[in-house]
C-alpha positions in Angstrom: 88.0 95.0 62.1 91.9 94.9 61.3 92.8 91.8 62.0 96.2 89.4 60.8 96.0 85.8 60.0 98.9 83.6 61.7 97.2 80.0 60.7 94.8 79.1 62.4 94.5 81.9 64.0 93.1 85.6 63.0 94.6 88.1 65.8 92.7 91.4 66.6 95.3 94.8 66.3 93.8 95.9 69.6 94.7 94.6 73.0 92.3 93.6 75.2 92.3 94.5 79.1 90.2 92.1 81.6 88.6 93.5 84.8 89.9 93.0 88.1 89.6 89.6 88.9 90.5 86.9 91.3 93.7 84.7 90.4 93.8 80.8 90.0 96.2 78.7 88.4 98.7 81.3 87.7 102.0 80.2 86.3 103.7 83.6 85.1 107.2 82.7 86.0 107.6 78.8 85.6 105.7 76.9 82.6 102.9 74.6 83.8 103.9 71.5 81.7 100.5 69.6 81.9 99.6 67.5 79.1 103.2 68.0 77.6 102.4 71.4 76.7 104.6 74.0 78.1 101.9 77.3 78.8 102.2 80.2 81.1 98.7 80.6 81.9 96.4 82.6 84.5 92.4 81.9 85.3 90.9 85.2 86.4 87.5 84.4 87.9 85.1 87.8 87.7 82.2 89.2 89.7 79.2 88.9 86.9 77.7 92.0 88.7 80.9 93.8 87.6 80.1 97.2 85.6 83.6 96.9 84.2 82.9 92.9 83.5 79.5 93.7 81.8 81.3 96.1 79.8 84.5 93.6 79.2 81.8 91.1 78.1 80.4 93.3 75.4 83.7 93.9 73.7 84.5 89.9 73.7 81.4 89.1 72.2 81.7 91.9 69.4 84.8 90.5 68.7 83.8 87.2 68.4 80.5 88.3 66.6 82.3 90.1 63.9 84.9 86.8 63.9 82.5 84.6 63.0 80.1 87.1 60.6 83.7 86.9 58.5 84.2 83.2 58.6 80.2 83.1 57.4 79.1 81.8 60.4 75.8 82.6 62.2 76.9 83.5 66.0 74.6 82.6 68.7 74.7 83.4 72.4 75.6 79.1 72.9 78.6 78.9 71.0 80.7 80.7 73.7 81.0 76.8 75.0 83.1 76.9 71.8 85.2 79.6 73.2 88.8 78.5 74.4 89.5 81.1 76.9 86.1 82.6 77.9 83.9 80.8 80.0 80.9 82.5 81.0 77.8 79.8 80.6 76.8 77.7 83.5 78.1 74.5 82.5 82.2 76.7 81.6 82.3 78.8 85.1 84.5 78.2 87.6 83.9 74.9 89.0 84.2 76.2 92.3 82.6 79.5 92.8 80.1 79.3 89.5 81.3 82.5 88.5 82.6 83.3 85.1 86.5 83.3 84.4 89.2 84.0 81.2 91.5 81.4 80.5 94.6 83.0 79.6 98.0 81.1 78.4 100.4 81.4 76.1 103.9 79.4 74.9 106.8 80.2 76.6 110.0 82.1 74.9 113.4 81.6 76.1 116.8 84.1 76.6 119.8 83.2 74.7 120.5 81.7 78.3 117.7 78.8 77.4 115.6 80.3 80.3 112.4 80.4 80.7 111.4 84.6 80.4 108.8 85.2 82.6 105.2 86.9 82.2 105.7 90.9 82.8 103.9 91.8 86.3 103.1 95.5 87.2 101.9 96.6 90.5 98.9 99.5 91.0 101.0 102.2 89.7 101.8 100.3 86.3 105.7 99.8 87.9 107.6 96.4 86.8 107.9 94.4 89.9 109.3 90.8 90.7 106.4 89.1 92.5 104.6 86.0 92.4 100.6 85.3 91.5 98.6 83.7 94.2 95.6 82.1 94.0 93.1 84.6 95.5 95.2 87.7 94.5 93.3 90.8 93.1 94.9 91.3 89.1 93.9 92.1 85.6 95.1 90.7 82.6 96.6 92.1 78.9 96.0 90.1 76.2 95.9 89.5 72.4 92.4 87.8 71.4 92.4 85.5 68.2 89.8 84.1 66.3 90.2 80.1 65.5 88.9 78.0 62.9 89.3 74.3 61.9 87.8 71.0 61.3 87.1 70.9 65.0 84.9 74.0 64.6 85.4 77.8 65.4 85.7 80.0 68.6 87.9 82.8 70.3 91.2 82.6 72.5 93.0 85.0 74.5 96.9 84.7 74.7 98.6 86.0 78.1 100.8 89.2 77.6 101.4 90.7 81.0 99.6 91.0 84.2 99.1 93.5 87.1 99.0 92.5 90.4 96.3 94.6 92.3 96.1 93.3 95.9 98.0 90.3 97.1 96.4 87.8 99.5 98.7 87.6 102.8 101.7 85.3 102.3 102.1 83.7 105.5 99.3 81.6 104.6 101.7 79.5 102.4 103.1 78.9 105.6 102.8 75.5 107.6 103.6 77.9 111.3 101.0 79.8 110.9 98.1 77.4 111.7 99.9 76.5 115.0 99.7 78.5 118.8 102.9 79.0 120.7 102.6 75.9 123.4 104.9 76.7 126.9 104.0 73.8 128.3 105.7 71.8 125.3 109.5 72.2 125.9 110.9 68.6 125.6 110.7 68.5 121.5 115.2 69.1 121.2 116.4 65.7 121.0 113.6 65.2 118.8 114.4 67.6 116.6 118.3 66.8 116.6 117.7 63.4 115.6 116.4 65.0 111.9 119.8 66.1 111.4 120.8 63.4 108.8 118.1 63.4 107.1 117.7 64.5 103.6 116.3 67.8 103.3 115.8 68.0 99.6 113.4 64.7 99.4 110.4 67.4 101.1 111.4 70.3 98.3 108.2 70.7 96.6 109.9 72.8 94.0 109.3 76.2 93.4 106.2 75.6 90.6 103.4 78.6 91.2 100.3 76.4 91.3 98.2 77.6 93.6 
């Protein structure tokens, strides 16, 4: 396995490709700033029944088998709790479906501008497109997988380099309207409404962060 060392992490030369999965947590074109660490980062949770996840499995863990045979390190089946971007044991799925999932992130880079450049998205037919990630969107993943080791122990992590967006989930449901019914018998709302008109739009602008 060709592999090159940037401390403390041993990168594999190949690049990995996930399944398709279902989106969480993407932040592709903003950094998610949690903890004080600026990360674009996607979860992609997988079907375990997935021919193309069994097979995506194998690869990971032959990776991660031949990482730690060269760090002299006996690998068992329980250390992929030690794994920082696979989860796929009961206690690291996805809280909220129990299904397995990839954690993928990496530190953002900036033009000469000092903004942010964004994760590359494709669409189907492997065409650049400006979109956003949704939670619940159909996409797969590239990414660079690196072995780790350090006094904390040893384990495998996956850093972000594009993604393809498969399927997206209908927008409108970001949309306050569309849980409402047109009402006829409601017609009396306009003075209401006018007396909004000094009010300070911005103070409801959520922002336009991609947490989904």
């Amino acid at each position: 396995m060709t592999k090159r060392r940037t401390s403390p992490f041993t990168f594999s030369d190949k690049k990995f490709r996930t399944p398709a999965g279902t989106a969480r947590w993407a932040y592709l074109t903003k950094p998610d700033d949690k903890f004080g660490k600026l990360k674009f980062k996607i979860n992609i949770i997988f079907d375990p029944s997935d021919p193309e996840y069994k097979e995506f499995y194998k690869k990971v863990s032959e990776f991660a088998k031949e990482y730690y045979k060269s760090m002299g390190i006996k690998f068992t089946p329980n250390q992929f709790k030690f794994f920082k971007s696979f989860r796929n044991s009961q206690d690291e799925s996805d809280p909220d479906t129990g299904k397995p999932y990839i954690r993928l992130e990496t530190s953002p880079k900036t033009d000469e501008n000092g903004h942010y450049i964004p994760i590359p998205i494709y669409n189907a037919k492997k065409e650049p497109i400006k979109a956003s990630v949704w939670g619940g969107d159909v996409v797969k993943a590239s990414f660079s997988l690196a072995g780790w080791h350090s006094e904390l122990g040893t384990g495998i992590k996956g850093f972000l380099n594009a993604v393809q967006l498969l399927a997206a989930q209908p927008r409108e449901s970001r949309d306050g309207s569309s849980v409402f019914q047109e009402e006829s018998e409601y017609d009396n709302v306009a003075d209401a409404v006018d007396s909004f008109a000094d009010i300070d739009e911005d103070a409801f602008d959520d922002g336009d962060e991609e947490l989904i």
